[in-house]
C-alpha positions as a printed NumPy array, in Angstrom:
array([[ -7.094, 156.11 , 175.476],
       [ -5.843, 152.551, 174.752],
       [ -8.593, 149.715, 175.653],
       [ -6.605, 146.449, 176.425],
       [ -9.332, 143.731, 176.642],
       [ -9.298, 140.097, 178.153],
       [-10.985, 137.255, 179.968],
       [-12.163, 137.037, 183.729],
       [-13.108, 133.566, 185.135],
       [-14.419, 133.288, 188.397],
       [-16.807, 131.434, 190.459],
       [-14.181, 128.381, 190.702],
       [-10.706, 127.294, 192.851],
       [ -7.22 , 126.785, 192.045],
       [ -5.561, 123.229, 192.187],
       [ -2.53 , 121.315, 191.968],
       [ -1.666, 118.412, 190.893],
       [  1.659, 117.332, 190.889],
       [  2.808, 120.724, 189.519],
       [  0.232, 121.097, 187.168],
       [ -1.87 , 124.01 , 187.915],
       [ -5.495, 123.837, 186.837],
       [ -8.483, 126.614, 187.465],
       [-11.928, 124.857, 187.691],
       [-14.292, 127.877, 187.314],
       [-18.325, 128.237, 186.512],
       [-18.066, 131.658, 184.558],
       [-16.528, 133.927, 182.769],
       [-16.649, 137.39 , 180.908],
       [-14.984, 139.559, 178.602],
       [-14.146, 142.931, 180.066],
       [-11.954, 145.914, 178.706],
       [-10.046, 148.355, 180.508],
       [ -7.583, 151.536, 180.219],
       [ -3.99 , 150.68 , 179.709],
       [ -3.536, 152.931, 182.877],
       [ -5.664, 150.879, 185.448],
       [ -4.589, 150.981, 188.701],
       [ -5.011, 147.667, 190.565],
       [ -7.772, 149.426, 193.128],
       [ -9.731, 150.151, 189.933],
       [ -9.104, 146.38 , 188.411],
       [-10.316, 145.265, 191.959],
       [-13.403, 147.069, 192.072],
       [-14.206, 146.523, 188.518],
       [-13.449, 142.392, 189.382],
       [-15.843, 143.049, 192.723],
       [-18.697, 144.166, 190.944],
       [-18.09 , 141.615, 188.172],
       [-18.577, 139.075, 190.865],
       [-21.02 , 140.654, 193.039],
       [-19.381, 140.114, 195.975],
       [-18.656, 143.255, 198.924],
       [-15.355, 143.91 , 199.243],
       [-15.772, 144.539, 203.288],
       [-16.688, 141.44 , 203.682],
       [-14.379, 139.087, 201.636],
       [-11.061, 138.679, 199.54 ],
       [-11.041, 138.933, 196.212],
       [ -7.223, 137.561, 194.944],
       [ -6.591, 137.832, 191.193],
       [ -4.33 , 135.478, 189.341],
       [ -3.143, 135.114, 185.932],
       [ -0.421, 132.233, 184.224],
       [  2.514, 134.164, 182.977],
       [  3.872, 133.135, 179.507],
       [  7.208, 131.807, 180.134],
       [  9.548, 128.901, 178.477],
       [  9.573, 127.973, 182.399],
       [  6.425, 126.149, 184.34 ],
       [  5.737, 129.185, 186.797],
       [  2.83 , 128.82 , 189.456],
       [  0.044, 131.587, 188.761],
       [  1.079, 135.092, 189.889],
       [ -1.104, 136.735, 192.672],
       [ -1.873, 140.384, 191.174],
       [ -1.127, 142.832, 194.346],
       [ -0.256, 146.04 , 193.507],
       [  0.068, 148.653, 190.423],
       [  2.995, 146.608, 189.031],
       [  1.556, 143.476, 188.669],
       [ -1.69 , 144.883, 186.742],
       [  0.382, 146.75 , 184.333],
       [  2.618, 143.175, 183.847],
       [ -0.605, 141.341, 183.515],
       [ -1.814, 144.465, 181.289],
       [  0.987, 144.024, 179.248],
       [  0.35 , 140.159, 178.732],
       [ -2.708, 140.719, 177.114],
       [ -1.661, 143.782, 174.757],
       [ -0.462, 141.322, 172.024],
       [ -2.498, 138.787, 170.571],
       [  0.005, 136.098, 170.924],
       [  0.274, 136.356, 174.437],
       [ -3.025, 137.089, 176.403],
       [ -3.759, 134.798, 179.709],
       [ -7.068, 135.017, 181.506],
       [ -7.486, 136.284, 185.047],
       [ -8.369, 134.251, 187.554],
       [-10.734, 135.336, 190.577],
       [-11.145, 133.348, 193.738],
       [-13.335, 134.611, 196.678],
       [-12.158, 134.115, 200.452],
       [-14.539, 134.331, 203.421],
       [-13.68 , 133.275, 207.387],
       [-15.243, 130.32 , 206.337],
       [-12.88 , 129.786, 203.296],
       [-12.955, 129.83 , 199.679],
       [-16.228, 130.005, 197.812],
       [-16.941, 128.242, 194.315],
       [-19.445, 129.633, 193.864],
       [-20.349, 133.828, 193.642],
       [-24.02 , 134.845, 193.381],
       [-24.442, 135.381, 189.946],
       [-23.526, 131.502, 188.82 ],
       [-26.923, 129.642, 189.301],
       [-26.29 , 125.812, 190.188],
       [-29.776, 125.087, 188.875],
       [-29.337, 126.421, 185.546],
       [-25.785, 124.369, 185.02 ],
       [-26.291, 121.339, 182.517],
       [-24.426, 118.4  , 183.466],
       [-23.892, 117.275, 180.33 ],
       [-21.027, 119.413, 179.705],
       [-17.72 , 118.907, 180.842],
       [-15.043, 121.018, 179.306],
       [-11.016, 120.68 , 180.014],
       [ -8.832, 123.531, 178.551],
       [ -5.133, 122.565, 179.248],
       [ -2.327, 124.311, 177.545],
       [  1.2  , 123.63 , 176.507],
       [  4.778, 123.853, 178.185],
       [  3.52 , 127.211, 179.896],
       [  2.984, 129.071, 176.948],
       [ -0.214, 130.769, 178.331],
       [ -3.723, 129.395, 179.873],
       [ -5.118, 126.982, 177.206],
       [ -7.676, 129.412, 176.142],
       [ -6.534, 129.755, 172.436],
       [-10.201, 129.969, 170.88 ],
       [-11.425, 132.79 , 173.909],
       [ -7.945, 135.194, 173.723],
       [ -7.374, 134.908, 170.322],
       [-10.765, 135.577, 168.712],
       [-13.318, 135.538, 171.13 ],
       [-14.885, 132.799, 169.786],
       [-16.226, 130.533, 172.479],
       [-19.419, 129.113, 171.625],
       [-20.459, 127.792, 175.025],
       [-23.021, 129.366, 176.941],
       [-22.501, 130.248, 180.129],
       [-26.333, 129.74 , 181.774],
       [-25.248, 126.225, 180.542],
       [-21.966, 125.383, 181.071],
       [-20.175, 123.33 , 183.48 ],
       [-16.921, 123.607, 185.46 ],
       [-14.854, 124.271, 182.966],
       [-10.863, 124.201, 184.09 ],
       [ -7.479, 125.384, 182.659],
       [ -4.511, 124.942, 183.562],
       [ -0.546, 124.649, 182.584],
       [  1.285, 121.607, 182.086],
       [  4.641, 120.11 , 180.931],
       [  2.965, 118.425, 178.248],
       [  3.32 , 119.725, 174.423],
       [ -0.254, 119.335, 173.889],
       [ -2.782, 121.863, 173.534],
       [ -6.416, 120.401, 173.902],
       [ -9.801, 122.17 , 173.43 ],
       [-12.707, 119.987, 173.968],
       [-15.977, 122.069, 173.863],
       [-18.689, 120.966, 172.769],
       [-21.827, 123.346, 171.638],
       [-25.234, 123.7  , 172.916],
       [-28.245, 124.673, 170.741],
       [-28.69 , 128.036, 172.379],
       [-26.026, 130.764, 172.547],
       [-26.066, 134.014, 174.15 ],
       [-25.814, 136.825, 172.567],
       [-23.447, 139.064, 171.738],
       [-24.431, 141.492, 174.336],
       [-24.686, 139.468, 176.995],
       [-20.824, 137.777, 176.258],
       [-18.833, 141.157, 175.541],
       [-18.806, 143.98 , 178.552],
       [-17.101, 147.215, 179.283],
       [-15.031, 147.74 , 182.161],
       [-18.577, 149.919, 183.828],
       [-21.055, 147.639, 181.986],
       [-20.058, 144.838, 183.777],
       [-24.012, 144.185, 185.386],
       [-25.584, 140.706, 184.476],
       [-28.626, 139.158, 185.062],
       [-28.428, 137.196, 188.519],
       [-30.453, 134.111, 189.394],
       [-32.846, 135.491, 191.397],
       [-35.588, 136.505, 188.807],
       [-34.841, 133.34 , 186.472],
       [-34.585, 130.409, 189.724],
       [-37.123, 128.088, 188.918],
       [-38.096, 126.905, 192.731],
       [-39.043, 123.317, 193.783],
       [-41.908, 124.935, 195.906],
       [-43.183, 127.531, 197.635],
       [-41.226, 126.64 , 200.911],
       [-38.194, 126.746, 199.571],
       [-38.45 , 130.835, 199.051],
       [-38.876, 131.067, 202.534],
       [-36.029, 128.819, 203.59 ],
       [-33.647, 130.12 , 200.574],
       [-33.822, 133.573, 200.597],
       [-30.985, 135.574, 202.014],
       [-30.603, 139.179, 203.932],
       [-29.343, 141.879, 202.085],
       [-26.715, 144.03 , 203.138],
       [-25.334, 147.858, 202.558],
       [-23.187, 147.607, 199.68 ],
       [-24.883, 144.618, 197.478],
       [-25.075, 144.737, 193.944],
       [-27.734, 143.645, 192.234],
       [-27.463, 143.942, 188.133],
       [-31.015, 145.876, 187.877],
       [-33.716, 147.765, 189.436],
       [-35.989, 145.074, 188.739],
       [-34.043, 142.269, 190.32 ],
       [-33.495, 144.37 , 193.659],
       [-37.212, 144.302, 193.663],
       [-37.587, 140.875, 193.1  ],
       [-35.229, 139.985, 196.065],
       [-37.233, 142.611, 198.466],
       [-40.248, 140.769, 197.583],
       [-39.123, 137.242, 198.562],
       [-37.388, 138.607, 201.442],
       [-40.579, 140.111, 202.552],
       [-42.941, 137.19 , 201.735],
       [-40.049, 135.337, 204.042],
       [-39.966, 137.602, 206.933],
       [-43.52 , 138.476, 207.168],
       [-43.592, 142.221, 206.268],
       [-44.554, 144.392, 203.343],
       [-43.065, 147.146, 202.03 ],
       [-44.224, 150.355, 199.403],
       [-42.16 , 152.017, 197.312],
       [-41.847, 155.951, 198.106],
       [-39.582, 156.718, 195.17 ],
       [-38.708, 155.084, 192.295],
       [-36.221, 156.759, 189.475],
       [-34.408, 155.974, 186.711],
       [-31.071, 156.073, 188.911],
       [-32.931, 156.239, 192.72 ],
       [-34.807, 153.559, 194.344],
       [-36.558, 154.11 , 197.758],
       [-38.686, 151.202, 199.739],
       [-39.805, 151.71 , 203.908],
       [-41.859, 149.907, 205.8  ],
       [-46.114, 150.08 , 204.7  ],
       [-46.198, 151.213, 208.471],
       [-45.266, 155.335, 208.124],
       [-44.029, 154.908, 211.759],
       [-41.547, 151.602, 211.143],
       [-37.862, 152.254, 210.866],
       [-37.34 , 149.795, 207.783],
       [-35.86 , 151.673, 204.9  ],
       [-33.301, 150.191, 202.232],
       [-31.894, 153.195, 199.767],
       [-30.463, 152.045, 196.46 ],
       [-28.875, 154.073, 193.693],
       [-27.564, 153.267, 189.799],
       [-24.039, 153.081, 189.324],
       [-22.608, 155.425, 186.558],
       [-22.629, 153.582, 182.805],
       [-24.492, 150.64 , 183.983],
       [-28.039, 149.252, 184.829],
       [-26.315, 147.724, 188.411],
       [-27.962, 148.778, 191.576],
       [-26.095, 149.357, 194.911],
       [-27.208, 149.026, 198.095],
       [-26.298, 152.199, 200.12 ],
       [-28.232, 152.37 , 202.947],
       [-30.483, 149.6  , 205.167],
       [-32.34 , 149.488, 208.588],
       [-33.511, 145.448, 208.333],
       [-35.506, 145.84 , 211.777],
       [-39.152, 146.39 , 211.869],
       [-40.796, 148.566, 214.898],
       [-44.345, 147.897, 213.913],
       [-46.718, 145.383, 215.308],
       [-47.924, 142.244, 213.712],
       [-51.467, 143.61 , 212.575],
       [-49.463, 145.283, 209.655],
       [-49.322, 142.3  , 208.112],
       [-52.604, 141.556, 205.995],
       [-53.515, 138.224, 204.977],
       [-53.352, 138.967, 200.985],
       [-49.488, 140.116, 200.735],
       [-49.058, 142.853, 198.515],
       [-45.816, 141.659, 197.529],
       [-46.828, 138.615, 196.317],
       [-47.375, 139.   , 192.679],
       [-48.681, 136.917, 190.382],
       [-45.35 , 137.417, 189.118],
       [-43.488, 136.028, 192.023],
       [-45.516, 133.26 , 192.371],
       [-45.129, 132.042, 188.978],
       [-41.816, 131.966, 188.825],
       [-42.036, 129.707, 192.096],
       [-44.047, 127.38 , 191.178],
       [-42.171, 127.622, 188.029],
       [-40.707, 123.677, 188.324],
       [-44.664, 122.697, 189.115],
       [-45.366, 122.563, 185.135],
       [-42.401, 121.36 , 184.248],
       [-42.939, 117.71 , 183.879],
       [-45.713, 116.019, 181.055],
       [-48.914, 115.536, 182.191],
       [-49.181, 117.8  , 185.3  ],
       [-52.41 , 118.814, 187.067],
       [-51.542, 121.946, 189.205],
       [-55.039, 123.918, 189.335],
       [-55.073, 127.52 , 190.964],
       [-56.851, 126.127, 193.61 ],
       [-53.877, 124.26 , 194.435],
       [-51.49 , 127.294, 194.414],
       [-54.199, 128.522, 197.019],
       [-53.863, 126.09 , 199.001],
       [-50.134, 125.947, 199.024],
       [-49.69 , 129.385, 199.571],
       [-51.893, 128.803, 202.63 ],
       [-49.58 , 125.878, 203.937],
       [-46.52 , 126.946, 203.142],
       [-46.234, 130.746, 203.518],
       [-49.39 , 131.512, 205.742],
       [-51.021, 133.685, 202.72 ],
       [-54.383, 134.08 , 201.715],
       [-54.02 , 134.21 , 197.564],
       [-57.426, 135.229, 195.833],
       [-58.24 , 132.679, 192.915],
       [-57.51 , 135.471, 189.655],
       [-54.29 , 136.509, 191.145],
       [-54.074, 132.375, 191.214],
       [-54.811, 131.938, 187.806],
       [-52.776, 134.64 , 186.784],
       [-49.394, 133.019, 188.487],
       [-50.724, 129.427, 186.515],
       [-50.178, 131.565, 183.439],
       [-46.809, 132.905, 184.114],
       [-45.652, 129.617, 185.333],
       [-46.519, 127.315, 182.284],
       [-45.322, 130.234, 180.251],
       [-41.503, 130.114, 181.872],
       [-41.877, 126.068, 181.944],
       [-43.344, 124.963, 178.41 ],
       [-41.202, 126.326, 175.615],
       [-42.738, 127.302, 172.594],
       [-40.229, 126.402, 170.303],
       [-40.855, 122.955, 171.291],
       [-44.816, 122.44 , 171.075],
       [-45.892, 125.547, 168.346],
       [-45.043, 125.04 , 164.954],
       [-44.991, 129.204, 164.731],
       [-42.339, 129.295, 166.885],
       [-40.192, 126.038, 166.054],
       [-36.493, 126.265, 165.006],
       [-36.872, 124.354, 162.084],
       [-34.71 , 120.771, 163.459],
       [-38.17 , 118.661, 163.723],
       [-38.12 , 118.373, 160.184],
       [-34.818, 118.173, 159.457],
       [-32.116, 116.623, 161.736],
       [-35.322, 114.943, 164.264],
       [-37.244, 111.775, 164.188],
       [-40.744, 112.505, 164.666],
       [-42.234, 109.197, 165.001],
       [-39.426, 107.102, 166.026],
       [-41.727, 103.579, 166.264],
       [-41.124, 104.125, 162.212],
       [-37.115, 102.658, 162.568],
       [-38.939,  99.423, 163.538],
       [-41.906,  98.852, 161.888],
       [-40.094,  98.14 , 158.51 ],
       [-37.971,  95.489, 160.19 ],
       [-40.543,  93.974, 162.416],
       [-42.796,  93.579, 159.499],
       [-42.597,  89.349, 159.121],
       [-42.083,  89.186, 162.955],
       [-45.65 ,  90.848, 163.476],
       [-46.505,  87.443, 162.97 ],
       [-45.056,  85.5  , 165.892],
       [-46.66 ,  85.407, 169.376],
       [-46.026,  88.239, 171.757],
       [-43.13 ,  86.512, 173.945],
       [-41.461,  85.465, 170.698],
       [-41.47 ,  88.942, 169.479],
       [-40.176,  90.612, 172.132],
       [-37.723,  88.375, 172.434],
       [-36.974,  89.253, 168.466],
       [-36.631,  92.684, 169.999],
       [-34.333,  92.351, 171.98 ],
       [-31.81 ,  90.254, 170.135],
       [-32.248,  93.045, 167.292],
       [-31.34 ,  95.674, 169.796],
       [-28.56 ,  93.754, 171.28 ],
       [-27.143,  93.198, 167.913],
       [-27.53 ,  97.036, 166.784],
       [-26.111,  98.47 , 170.325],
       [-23.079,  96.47 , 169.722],
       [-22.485,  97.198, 166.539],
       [-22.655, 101.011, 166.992],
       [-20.747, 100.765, 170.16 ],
       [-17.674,  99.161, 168.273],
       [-18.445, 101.586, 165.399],
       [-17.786, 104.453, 167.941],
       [-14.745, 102.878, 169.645],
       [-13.23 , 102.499, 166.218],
       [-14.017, 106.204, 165.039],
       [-10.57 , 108.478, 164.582],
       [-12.23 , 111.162, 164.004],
       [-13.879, 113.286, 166.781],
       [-16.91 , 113.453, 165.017],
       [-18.778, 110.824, 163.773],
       [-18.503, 109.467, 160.124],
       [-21.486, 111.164, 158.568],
       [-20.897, 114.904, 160.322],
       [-16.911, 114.465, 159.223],
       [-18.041, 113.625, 156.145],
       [-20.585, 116.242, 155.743],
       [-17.842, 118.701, 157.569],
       [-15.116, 117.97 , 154.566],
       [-17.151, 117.997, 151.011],
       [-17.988, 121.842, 152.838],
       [-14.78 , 122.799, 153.774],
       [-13.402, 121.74 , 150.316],
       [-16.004, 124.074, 148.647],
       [-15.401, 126.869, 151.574],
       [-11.725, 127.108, 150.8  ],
       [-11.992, 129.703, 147.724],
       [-14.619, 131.84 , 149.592],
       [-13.444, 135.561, 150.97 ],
       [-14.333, 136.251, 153.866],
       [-14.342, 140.144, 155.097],
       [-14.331, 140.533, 158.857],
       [-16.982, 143.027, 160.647],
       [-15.7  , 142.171, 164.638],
       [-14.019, 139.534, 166.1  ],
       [-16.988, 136.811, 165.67 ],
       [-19.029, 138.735, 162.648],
       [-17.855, 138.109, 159.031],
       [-19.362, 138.463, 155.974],
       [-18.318, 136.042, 153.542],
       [-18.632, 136.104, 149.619],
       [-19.125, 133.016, 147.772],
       [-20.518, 134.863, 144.345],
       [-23.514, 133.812, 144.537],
       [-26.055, 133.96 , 147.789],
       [-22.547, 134.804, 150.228],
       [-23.476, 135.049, 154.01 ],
       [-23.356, 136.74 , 157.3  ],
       [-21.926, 134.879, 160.028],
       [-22.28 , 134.98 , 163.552],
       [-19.61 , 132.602, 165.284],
       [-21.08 , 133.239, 168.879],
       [-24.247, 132.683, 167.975],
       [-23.754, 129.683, 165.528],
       [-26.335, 131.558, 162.41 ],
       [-25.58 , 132.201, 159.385],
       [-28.149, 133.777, 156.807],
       [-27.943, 130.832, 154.57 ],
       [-29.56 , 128.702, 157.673],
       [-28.038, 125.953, 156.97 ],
       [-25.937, 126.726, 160.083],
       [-28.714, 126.587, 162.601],
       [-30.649, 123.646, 160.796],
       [-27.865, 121.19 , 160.987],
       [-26.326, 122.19 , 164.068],
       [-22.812, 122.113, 161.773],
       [-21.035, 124.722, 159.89 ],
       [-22.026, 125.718, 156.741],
       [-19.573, 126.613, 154.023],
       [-19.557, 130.018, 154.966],
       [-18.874, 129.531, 158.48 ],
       [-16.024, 127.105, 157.899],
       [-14.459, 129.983, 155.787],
       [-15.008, 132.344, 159.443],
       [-13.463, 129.669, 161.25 ],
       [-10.301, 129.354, 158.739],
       [ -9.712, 132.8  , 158.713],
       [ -9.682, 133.186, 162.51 ],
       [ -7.817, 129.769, 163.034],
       [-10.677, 128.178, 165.393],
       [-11.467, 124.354, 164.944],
       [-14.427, 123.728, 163.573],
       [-15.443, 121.307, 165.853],
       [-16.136, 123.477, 168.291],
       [-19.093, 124.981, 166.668],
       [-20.91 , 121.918, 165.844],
       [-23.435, 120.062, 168.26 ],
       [-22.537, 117.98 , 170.928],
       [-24.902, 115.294, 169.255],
       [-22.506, 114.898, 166.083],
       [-19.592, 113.729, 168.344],
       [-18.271, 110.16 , 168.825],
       [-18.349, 110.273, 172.501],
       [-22.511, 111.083, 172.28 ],
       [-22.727, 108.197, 170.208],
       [-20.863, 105.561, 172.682],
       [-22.604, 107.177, 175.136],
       [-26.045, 106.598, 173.513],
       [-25.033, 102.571, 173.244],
       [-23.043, 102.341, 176.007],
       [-25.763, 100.066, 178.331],
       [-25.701,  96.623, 177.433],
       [-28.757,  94.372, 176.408],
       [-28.596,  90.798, 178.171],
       [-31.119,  87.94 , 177.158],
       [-33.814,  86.65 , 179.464],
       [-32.564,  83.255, 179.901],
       [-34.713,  80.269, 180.947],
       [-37.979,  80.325, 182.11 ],
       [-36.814,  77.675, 185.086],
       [-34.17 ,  80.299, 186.434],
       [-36.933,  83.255, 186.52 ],
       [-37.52 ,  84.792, 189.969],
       [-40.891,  85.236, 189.974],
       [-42.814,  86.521, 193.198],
       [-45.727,  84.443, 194.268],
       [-48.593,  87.154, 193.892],
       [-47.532,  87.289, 189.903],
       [-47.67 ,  83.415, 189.957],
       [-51.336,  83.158, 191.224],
       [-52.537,  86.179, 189.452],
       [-55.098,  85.085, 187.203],
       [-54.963,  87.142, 183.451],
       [-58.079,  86.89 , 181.508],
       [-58.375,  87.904, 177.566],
       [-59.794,  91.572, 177.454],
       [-63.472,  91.867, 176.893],
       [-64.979,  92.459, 173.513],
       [-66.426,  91.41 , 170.435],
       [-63.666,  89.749, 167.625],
       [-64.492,  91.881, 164.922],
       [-65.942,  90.506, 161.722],
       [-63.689,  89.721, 158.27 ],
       [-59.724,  89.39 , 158.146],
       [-57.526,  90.644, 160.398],
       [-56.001,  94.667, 158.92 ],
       [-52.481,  94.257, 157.997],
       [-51.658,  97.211, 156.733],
       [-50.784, 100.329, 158.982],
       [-53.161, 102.956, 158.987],
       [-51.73 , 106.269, 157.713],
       [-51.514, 109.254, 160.484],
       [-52.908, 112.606, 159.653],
       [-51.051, 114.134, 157.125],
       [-50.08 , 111.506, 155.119],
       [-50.7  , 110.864, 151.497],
       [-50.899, 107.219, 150.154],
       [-48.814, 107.294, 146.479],
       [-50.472, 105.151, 144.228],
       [-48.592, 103.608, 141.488],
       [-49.589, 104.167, 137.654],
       [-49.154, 101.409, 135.724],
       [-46.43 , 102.328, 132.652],
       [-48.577,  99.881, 130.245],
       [-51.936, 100.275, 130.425],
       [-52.475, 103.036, 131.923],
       [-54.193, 102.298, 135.417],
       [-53.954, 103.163, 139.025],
       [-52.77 , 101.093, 141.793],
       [-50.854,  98.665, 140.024],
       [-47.301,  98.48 , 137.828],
       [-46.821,  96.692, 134.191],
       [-45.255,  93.497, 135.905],
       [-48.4  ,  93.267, 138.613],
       [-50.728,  94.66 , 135.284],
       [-53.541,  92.104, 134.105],
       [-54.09 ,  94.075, 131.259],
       [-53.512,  91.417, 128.117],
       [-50.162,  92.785, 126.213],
       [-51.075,  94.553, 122.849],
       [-49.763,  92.558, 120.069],
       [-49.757,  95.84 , 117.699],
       [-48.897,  99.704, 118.501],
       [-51.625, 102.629, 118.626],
       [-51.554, 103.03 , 115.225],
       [-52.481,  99.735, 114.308],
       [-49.075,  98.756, 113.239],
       [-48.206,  94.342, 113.696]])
């Protein structure tokens, strides 16, 4: 049976503007289908793509037809319209995403369940427009598959059709990709991981304010995260729950009361790890004594994962006795001091990366494309002004910066390129040496390519490449440039968002203004009769050091001098009296 397979982007809106028709959406995945669909099978495949109940809200589906004409996007409403739409996306040339909105009484939602607003990085914004209604601008997702942008990070990406004969892809990468697993799903496999189990919360209060009911026919993309939900909705609502049956494909939770009518009944959909809820009685019958001080659903799990946002900052002092006592304030718990110190654990686990603090686990960037010690760019230039009194040399300072943000801001401004000169330069002397490479494809975004001599396996989705030069610069190697030339994707796409022109205007775009005369300072009258005495101590004996002293790790080089012999010294600083004859005595 023919698969036909293309793009679904939802969590967004249509808009117009002036005829051009744009989609602003939050996610997207890949799905594949029979040729023989039928449009109630596209719609509950789309439903449980979305996680949203059918009973309860719309679900329209729209897709830009590819026509000479500018054509508004076509609703999908019966048989006919899949199979046109089907049809679309059969040949290469010709595929167009489809576009999901969600409609409640209240109106449209942006936003479906499974797009987390916390986990969306604002530094992103990415515009795919496409030409005189030749398709949805999505040239790099329909024609390869090659997007590199994750979607835990992404923004509101938006597409849309235009009159314009233009076709513009601006995406730029992130460090982290998903993997290929999580990017490319079947029309059953369509399950992914929600944000309940990976919210980081601003406190404890906000579970019980946050946390919503659930309702007979939710989906939830695992066993695990349906029990994660019961558990905050329990620690919210005061109740606790057992589990009476738990299977591979059956899971069974009442009330810890035998004689309490609470029950919730969920069971594993067919080729998939999702979880439906089937059946639910939300309303308790027992009395309040149930409910013991020490809740039994309040893991040391759960509670890390809450206080998740508690260890994120530098410096922070959040002891288990203060989880104790929050847990106390804000949920009206009693938490024992090792379950305590067991939710510390989990919590500065999820917070503190390990790739960025243990060398075991570092990506290899720190000592390659990073600056360590970045007080190092100035000590070489400050060296005479070390001299000068302190006002004088921060005012040195800041003309030097002032000087160096202009320059680099005009540097960027003047940049035709949309990277920056070293990266473009970099980019071509590789692409030169890339162009006599073959490359053998393994899928749509694996290749292996043979150089004759180390050749290379490249991932495009995940940005690696076995040589690692891919991951260490953050720009494509030789053998990835060859991937990219063979499936006609720019380049740029795949590099970081750090090597582009518009990061480095943005990084000197604030402007440095002088001081200017002491008489025009505003200075408040408890700075004016603040007295500031000298710190206290002894003036240590002999000159002044000069010299910096070297950190850990560093080795001083010491010079040998080329004419005598010595250490420390070179034969135009040597004292050594010149030999007037040779070693072997000769005049």
């Amino acid at each position: 049976m023919d698969k036909v397979r293309f793009v679904v982007l939802y969590g967004g809106e249509w808009s117009n503007n002036g005829g051009k028709f744009k989609y602003q959406y939050g996610m997207y995945k890949v799905i594949s289908v029979s040729r023989e669909t039928s449009y109630e099978s596209l719609l509950d495949i789309v439903s449980r793509l979305v996680e949203v109940n059918p009973s309860e809200s719309s679900i329209k589906m729209k897709f830009i037809f590819n026509s000479p004409e500018v054509l508004p996007p076509i609703e999908v409403l019966n048989d006919d319209d899949v199979q046109v739409f089907l049809c679309e996306n059969s040949d290469v040339n010709t595929r167009t995403s489809l576009c999901v909105t969600i409609e409640r009484k209240s109106g449209i939602i942006p936003n479906t369940q499974g797009l987390d607003n916390e986990l969306v990085n604002e530094d992103f914004a990415n515009v795919f427009e496409s030409d005189n209604g030749n398709g949805v601008g999505l040239d790099n997702i329909h024609e390869s598959l090659l997007s590199p942008n994750d979607f835990h990070n992404a923004n509101a990406f938006s597409i849309g059709v235009d009159n314009d004969d233009e076709v513009r892809d601006s995406r730029p990468s992130t460090s982290e990709v998903p993997s290929r697993r999580s990017r490319v799903v079947s029309s059953q496999g369509i399950g992914s991981k929600s944000s309940t189990l990976h919210r980081s919360y601003t406190s404890l209060e906000s579970v019980v304010n946050n946390v919503k009911e659930v309702g007979v026919g939710d989906l939830f993309p695992s066993k695990e995260e349906l029990q994660m939900k019961m558990q905050l909705l329990s620690i919210a609502n005061h109740f606790q729950f057992k589990v009476k049956k738990s299977t591979k494909t059956l899971l069974v939770m009442s009330c810890i009361v035998e004689d309490c009518k609470w029950r919730i009944r969920a069971t594993k959909l067919e080729d998939c790890e999702s979880f439906r809820v089937r059946k639910y009685l939300p309303d308790h019958t027992c009395s309040l004594d149930a409910l013991h001080f020490d809740h039994r659903q309040a893991s040391s799990k759960l509670i890390g994962h809450c206080i998740k946002s508690k260890f994120e900052g530098t410096s922070q002092s959040y002891r288990p006795n203060d989880i104790i006592d929050d847990m106390k304030k804000q949920c009206g718990m009693t938490l024992g001091y090792n379950k305590a110190w067991r939710a510390r654990e989990v919590a500065m686990g999820l917070a503190r990366d390990p790739r960025k603090w243990a060398r075991s686990h570092f990506d290899g960037r720190r000592y390659c494309i990073m600056t360590t010690n970045i007080a190092e760019c100035l000590n070489g230039i400050l060296k005479d002004a070390r001299e000068l009194p302190i006002t004088k040399l921060v005012e040195h300072i800041r003309g030097l910066l002032q000087k160096w943000f202009w320059e680099r801001r005009e540097a960027a401004a003047k940049m035709s390129t949309p990277m920056t000169k070293w990266a473009e330069k970099k980019l071509r002397r590789r692409s030169k040496k890339s162009r006599c490479y073959r490359v053998h494809p393994i899928n749509l975004y694996e290749h292996h390519v043979i150089d004759g001599y180390l050749n290379g396996f490249v991932n495009l989705i995940e940005k690696t490449c076995t040589c690692r030069k891919f991951q260490l610069d953050q720009l494509p190697c030789r053998h990835a440039l060859a991937a990219c030339n063979l499936r006609r994707s720019s380049c740029y796409d795949f590099c970081s968002h750090y090597y582009h022109k518009e990061t480095l205007a943005t990084a000197y775009g604030s402007s440095i203004y002088p001081v200017g005369p002491m008489e025009e300072w505003d200075v408040p009258d408890e700075v004016q009769t603040r007295v500031v005495l000298p710190p206290k101590g002894r003036k240590p004996r002999g000159r002044p050091a000069k010299k910096r002293k070297p950190s850990k790790g560093e080795e001083i080089v010491q010079r040998k001098c080329g004419r005598c012999g010595g250490m420390g010294h070179n034969r135009q600083k040597c004292k050594a009296p010149i030999p007037l004859s040779d070693q072997n005595g000769n005049p």
